[in-house]
Structures are given as structure tokens and as C-alpha cells.
N, C-alpha and C positions, 0 to 999 in steps of 0.2 A: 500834217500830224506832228513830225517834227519839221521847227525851222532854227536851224543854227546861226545867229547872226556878229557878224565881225569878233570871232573867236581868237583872243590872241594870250597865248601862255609863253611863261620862262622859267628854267631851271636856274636856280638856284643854289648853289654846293660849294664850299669855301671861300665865299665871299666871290665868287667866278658867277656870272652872268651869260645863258643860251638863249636866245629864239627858237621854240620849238614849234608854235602853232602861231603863224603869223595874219591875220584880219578871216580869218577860214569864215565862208558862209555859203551854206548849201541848204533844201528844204528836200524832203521825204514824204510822200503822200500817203494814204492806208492804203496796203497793200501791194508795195512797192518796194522792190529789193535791188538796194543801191550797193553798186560795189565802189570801193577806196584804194584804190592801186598807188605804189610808190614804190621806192629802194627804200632801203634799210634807215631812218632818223630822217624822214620827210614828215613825221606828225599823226601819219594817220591812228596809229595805235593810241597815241596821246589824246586826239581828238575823239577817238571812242570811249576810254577810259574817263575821259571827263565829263561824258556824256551819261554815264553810267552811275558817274560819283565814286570812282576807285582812283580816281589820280594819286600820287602819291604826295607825300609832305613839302617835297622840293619842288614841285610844278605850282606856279602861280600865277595865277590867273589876272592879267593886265586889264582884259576888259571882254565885252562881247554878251550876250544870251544864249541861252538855250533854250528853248521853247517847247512843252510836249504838248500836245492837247491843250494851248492856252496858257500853259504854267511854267514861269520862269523856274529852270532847276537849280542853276546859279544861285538861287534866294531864298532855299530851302536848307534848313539847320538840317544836323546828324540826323535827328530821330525825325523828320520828315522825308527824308532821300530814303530813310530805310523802310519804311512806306509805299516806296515808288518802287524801289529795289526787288525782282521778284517778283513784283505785282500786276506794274507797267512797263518794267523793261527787263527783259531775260537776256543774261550772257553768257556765250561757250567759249573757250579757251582753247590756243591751239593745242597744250597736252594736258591732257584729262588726268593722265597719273598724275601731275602737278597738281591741280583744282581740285579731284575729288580726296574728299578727307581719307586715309588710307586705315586708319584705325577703326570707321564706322563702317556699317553694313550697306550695302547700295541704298536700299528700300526704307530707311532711316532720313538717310541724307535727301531722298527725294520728296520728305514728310517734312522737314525743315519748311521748306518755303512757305508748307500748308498751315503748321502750325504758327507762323510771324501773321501771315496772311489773313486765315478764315479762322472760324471757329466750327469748323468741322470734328465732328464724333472720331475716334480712332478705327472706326470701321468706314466709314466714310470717303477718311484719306487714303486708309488701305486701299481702297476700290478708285480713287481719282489717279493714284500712286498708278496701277496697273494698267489703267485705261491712258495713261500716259506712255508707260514703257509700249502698251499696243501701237500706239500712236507713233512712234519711234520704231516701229517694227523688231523689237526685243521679245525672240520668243520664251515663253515658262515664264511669265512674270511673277507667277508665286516660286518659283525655284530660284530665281535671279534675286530676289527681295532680301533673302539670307545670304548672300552672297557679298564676298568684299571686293574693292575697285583690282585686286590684282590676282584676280581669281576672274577674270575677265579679258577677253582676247583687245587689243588696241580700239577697232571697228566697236564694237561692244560697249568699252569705255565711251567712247567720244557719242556713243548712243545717249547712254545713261546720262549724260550731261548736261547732253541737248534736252530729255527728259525733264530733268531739273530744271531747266529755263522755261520751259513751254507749262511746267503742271499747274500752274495759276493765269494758263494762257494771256499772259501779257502782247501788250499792242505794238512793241517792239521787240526785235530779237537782235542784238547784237553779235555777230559772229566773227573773230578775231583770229582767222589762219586759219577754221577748226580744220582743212583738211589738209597741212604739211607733211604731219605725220605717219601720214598714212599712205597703202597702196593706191595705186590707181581703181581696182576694181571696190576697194570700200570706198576708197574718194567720189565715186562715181554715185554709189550707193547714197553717202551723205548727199550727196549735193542733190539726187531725186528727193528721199526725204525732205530736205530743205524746201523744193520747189511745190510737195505735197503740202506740208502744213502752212505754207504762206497760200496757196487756193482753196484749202479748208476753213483753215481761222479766218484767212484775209490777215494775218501778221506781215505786217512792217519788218525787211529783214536790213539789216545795215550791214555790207557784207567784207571784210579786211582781209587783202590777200597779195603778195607780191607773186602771184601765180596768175598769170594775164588771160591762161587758155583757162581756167576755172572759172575764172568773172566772167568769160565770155560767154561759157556753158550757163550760166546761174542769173548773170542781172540783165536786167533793163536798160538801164542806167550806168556809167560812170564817171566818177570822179580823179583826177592826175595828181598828186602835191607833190612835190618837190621841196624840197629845203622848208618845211612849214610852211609851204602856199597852195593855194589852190592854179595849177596852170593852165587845167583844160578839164570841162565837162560837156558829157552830151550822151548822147544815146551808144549802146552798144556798136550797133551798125556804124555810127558816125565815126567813133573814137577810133576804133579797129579798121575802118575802111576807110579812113579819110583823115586821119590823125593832122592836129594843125600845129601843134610847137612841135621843137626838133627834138626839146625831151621824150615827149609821147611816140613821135618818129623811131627814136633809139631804144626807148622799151619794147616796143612793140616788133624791132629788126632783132632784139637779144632776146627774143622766146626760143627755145632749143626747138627746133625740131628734123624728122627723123630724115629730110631732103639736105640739113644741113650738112652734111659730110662729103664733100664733094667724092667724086667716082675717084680720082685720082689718090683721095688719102686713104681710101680701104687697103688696107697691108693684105697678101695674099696666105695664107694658111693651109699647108698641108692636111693629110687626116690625124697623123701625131699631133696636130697645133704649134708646129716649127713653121715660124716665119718663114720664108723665101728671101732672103736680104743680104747686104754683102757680108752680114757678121753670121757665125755661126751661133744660134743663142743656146744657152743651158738651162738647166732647168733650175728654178726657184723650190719648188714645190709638189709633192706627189701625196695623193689619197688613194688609198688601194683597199679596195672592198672594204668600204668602212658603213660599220653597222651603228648607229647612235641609239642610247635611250636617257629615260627620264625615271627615277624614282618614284611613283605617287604612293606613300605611305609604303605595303610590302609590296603591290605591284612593280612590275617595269615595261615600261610604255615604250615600245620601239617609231623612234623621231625619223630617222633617215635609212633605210635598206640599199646595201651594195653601190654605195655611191664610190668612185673610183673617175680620176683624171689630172690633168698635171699643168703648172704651172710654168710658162717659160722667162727667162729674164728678157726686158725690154717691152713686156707685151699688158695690155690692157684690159682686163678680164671682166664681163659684167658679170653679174649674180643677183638675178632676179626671182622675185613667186609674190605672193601675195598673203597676208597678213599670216602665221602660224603654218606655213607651208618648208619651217624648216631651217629656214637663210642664216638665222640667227644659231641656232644648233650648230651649224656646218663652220661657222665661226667661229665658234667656242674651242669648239674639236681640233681646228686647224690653230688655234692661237694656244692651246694647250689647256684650256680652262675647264673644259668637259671631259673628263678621267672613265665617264660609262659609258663606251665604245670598245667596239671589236674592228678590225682591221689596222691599216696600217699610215701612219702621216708623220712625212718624210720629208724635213726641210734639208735643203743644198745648201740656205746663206743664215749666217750668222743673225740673231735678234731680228725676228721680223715686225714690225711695227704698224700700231694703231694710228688711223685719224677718226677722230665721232663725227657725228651727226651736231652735236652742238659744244662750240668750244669755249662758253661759255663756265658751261658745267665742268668741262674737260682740262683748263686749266685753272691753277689755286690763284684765287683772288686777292691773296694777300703776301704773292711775289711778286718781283720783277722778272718782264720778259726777259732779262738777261740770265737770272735764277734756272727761270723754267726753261731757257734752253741751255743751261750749261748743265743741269740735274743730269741727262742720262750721260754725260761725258766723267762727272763725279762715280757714278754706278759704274762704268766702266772699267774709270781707272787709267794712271799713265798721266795725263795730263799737268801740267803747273798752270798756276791758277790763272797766268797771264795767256798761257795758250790756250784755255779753254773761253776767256773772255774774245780774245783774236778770231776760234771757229764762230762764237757765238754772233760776233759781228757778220762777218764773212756768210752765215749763212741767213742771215738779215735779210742782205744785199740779195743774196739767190734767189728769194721768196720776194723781191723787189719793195721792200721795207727801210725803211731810212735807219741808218745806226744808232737815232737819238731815241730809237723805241727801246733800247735794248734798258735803259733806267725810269722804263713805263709799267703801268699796272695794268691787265688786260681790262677795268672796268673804264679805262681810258681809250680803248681803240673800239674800232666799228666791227661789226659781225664779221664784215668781209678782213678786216686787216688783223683780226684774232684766228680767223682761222688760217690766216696765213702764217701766222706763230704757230698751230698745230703741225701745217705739213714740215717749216721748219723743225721741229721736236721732234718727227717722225724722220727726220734724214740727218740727227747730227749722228749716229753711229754709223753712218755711210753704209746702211742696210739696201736691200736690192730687191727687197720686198717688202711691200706695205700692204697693209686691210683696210679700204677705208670705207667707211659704213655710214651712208649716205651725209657724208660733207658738205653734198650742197641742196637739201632739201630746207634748210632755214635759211637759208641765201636769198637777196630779191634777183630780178631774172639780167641784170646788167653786171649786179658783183660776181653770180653764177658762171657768166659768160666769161666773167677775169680766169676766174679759178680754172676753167676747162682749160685755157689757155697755158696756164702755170704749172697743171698735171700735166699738159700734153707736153711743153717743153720741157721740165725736168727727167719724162719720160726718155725725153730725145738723148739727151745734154748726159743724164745718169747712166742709162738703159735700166729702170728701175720697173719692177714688176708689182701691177696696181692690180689686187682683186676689189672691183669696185659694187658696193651695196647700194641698189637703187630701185627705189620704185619708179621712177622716171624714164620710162623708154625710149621717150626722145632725149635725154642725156645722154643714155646708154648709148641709143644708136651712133651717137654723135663720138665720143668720146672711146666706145670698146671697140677691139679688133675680133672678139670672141664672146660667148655668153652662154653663161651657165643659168640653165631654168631649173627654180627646185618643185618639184609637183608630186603629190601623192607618194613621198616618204625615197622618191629618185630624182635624180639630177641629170639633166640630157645635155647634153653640149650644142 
């Protein structure tokens, strides 16, 4: 159904020349859901997007086909791709807040496709619109219709999108990371969904993910790239059981999981959560019968009830629940950003500090790394400006960064070496507690394994205290000495 053949693309951008997708060719049958594994700038995203017709201005295409159903896509002008667009191929994005238009009503944006598409009656689409969100398992689909994308829980979102791709039931579905974002148990959720409409429609799914234990739940099939190559395909069972380059070997040995922690590195914990160790630790952090809510209109919605526990320095703290169970409230609270609360939160160290989830977003695009980590020493204060370029090297070097990044833009560095600039920015005030909110859930699963490594040492090297935000339990397992569950408005240690 699809055949992609001798696919080779390059970027383009101040007279600089990249290899991004180099002789790619793989074939996809009806009803077959192939998955695309790789690290971070190996193509696969490239190669879906071009398959799509959404490549961007600078990607150029060297040579190669596309094939769907007989029809070169490569040799189709604007206003025929947008034809296929929607019709014969549907695509989900891994964050939906991003992709769905946030000004429009959900039930609008899922009438778009109908209206380019058919010529369906406005009573017609209404009824395909909801037979669609059915289909997606969105319940209240006339209540959801009036509804906007952020008036919509994460899981919810990443529904309504898939919705959008599926309501002209197209013969392919491309799916691009859709579940990084999310918990495990909606992850889980997605990916049945997924497996439901590809044995009901018989859709073609294309499935892109640096998440190895998800492709293995989900395809048939996969595909390896490395550096824009194709280096290994074959069957689930094959790939995963019998891996044959050393690439595919080392993806496959850097999947986190919950046996990874050897017995010897589990740190011992009293019922205080004072380590056992030669150092006495103190405490970073105390919540003390803390009640949260939320404004809706004159109501107030109580978020978290008598949540109360404490933070010590040197220690690693996980903080898990599942999509609107809180994590995020508790964060707010503890970072000072949520002012509607009752009880008590009681920092011991000076400025305690963010890492995100995506450090793309989180740093400004139009400084230099040297900027962006001298900013919180400017905020400070004390410094001349030769000392603060001296930390800002120096802490380069700590996050295991070359000093020549320091007169770089982060649209120049890789997912994984920008967010090694985040943890840097988060440690030039020599803070001793950090929040970081899932840091490596965009990560692919070999940069991931750097970074656990980089928290774990600096953990060591500082004694700095990590509250860490994850939906990843085997990260968690890996990587915490403690963990906080948030469920049904409490937090259990």
C-alpha cells in the first residue's frame, strides 16, 4: 500500500548542507502497523513528514519515491497533496496542545477535514464528527463538541486528534511520538485504541517513537535509522530478540528498566526519609497539611487534601499519578506559583530550580548558551561580567559540554545537549534543590540513559535534591531513592 523507495533528503540553511534521510526504502502493506525507532536526528520524523507532505522549506529532496496505492506523492503539486491530505493519510502529533488550533471549538476542527473532503450536509458531519469521537472512545460527544482543546484533560486531547485523523477514515495513519506525553495508564489506553481502529478499519498505521517498550506493545514490524539510514528491519520478535547491529544491540540494552538498579545502589531510608550514610542530610523542603484548590468561575475546587512530607538534600525523589491526579498542582504550590492553598511550604535552600520537559520551549531561541546561563547570575547579582562568563564556562564542562557551545544557539545543539544546558541553568545559583518535570520524556532511550547518568552524578558530586516528575516507572525505579504517588486528592510516600 505504501512503498517508499531510495528516499534521500538535505537540509539546507545558510548556505550549510545536512544529510538527513539517506537512500531510506521500506514498504507497508494494508493493515499493518510499522513502527520507526531511532535517537534523536536519525530521519525518522523527516521521513514521515515527507511522506505526509508537511516537510518544511529547507528539507530537499535529492531523490527517491513515495508510493501510495500506485501514486507517486513526490509528483503531486500543492492543491493535489491536499487532496490526499486528510483523506488518505491521517496524522497525530506528539502534543496536541501544539496541533489543535486552540482558538476553535473541538467539534469545528474535526468538521475541517469533512468540509475540504466530502460534501456532506452540516447535519451529516455533526453525526460522522461524533461517530468518530465514539470511535476514539470520547465520552459526551455532543458535550465535547462545544468544548475547546484546553478545556480538555492531556489523554482527551491526544483523543480528539487521533479523531481528526481517522474521520474521513484514511488508509494510513501516521503517528509521530503521539504517546510521550503522556502517563503510562493513558499511554496504554492510546496504544489499545490504536490497535482497535487498525482491526476495525484495517488502517495502515506508521508508528514513530524513540520509546522501544511502546513499538513493542503496538507493531508487527520494525524499522532501526541511525544517522538517516535504514540499519536494521525485521519483525518485532526478531529485532527485540535477536538484534543484529551493535546500534540496535545499544537501543535495545538503554531501555530503562525497573531490574536496572542494581540491589547495591538502593540507598537505605528510615521512616523520616533520612538516608542512612556517612553524611548527616538536612532537609531541602517541608509541605505540611497542604490543602490546594482551583477557581472555576465563583466555585473552588479542592486539587490536593492534607498532603504533607519532606524533602532531604542529596536525595532523589520520584512524583508520580496519572494524567489530572494533581503532580502538577503540587508543583505549582511547592514552586510558589499557586497562591490558593492552605497549609504550610517551607523551603530550607535558597532559589530552588526548574528543569521542563522540553528545552526547546524552555530556552530563548534567540540567545546564546552563554546568555542563557549567565541570566540567573545577572538576577542575582555580585558578579563582573568576566566572572560570570568563567562560571558559565566551568559549568559547561560539569554537564560534560565543550566550551565552544557557550557562543552557540540552542537551535544548534541536539535535544539531548540542550537539555544539558537546562540542568546547567538550573545549577548556576548553586541551589540544592531542583524540580524537574519530566526531562526526559522527549529524550530517545540512549540520550535518556546519558542524562540519568549526569542527574545521578551531579547528585553525588553536589548532594543536590531532585523532586523528579515522571511518568515512567522504570526511570523512576531506576533513578529514585523515594516516591511520592499522588491519587485521589493525597500523596502516599
Amino acid at each position: 500500500m505504501l512503498n517508499v523507495e531510495h528516499l534521500s533528503i538535505h537540509f539546507e540553511e545558510r548556505g550549510k548542507r545536512e544529510d538527513a534521510v539517506k537512500n531510506v526504502s521500506f514498504q507497508l502493506a494494508d493493515g499493518e502497523i510499522l513502527g520507526i525507532v531511532g535517537e534523536s536526528g536519525s530521519g525518522k520524523t523527516m521521513t514521515a513528514l515527507t511522506i505526509a507532505g508537511l516537510k518544511k522549506p529547507y528539507a530537499v529532496i535529492d531523490g527517491g519515491s513515495v508510493w501510495l496505492d500506485g501514486m507517486d506523492l513526490l509528483k503531486l503539486d500543492d492543491a493535489q497533496m491536499r487532496s490526499v491530505q486528510g483523506a488518505q493519510i491521517g496524522m497525530i502529533f506528539q502534543e496536541p496542545m501544539s496541533a489543535l488550533n486552540p482558538t476553535m471549538k473541538i467539534g469545528k476542527q474535526l468538521e475541517e477535514v469533512l468540509i475540504l473532503h466530502t460534501k456532506l450536509s452540516k447535519e451529516e458531519r455533526r453525526n460522522k464528527v461524533f461517530a468518530a469521537m465514539e470511535d476514539v472512545e470520547l465520552r459526551n460527544p455532543g458535550e465535547l463538541y462545544d468544548k475547546y482543546p484546553h478545556e480538555l484533560s492531556g489523554g482527551m486531547r491526544q483523543r480528539a486528534m487521533l479523531a481528526a485523523a481517522i474521520v474521513c477514515r484514511p488508509k494510513l495513519l501516521i503517528a509521530d511520538e503521539p504517546t510521550t506525553a503522556l502517563d503510562v495508564q493513558t499511554q496504554d489506553g492510546i496504544l489499545e485504541l490504536l490497535k482497535k481502529l487498525n482491526q476495525k478499519y484495517g488502517m495502515s498505521i506508521l508508528f514513530i517513537s524513540h520509546n522501544l517498550r511502546v513499538v513493542e506493545k503496538l507493531c508487527g514490524r520494525v524499522l532501526v535509522m541511525k544517522s538517516g539510514e535504514v540499519v536494521e528491519e525485521g519483525s518485532v520478535e526478531g529485532i527485540f530478540g535477536n538484534p543484529q547491529t551493535e546500534y540496535t544491540k545499544e537501543l535495545i540494552a538503554a531501555i530503562p528498566t525497573a531490574c536496572g538498579k542494581n540491589e547495591g545502589d538502593k540507598s537505605t531510608v528510615d521512616e523520616a526519609g533520612m538516608e542512612k550514610d556517612m553524611w548527616e542530610p538536612r532537609k531541602v523542603l517541608e509541605v505540611r497539611n497542604l490543602n490546594a484548590y482551583y477557581r472555576e468561575g465563583r466555585a473552588r475546587r479542592q486539587i490536593l487534601q492534607d498532603v504533607s512530607f519532606a524533602l532531604y538534600e542529596g536525595e532523589i525523589v520520584g512524583l508520580v499519578g496519572e494524567s489530572g491526579s494533581g503532580k502538577t498542582t503540587l508543583c505549582k504550590c511547592v514552586l510558589g506559583l499557586l497562591k490558593d492553598y492552605e497549609g504550610e511550604v517551607i523551603h530550607h535552600t535558597k532559589r530552588p530550580q526548574m528543569i521542563f520537559q522540553d528545552p526547546y520551549g524552555s530556552l530563548n531561541p534567540r540567545k546564546t548558551i552563554g546568555w542563557i546561563l549567565e541570566e540567573p547570575l545577572k538576577v542575582q547579582g555580585g558578579f563582573t561580567k568576566e566572572e560570570r562568563k568563567r562560571k558559565a564556562e566551568e559549568m559547561l564542562e560539569r554537564v560534560h559540554l565543550p566550551k565552544e557551545f557557550y557562543k552557540r544557539y540552542p537551535r544548534e545543539l541536539s535535544g539531548g545537549q540542550r537539555q544539558r544546558v537546562s540542568i546547567a541553568t538550573a545549577l548556576m545559583t548553586g541551589t540544592k534543590f531542583i524540580l524537574a518535570d519530566e526531562p526526559l520524556s522527549a529524550l530517545d532511550v540512549t540520550v535518556q540513559a546519558q542524562m540519568i547518568a549526569l542527574l545521578k552524578e551531579l547528585q553525588e558530586k553536589e548532594k543536590i535534591c531532585y523532586l523528579f516528575v515522571s511518568h515512567d516507572l522504570d526511570v523512576v525505579h531506576m533513578l529514585c531513592d523515594r516516591v511520592l504517588r499522588v491519587e485521589k486528592k493525597q500523596v502516599t510516600v
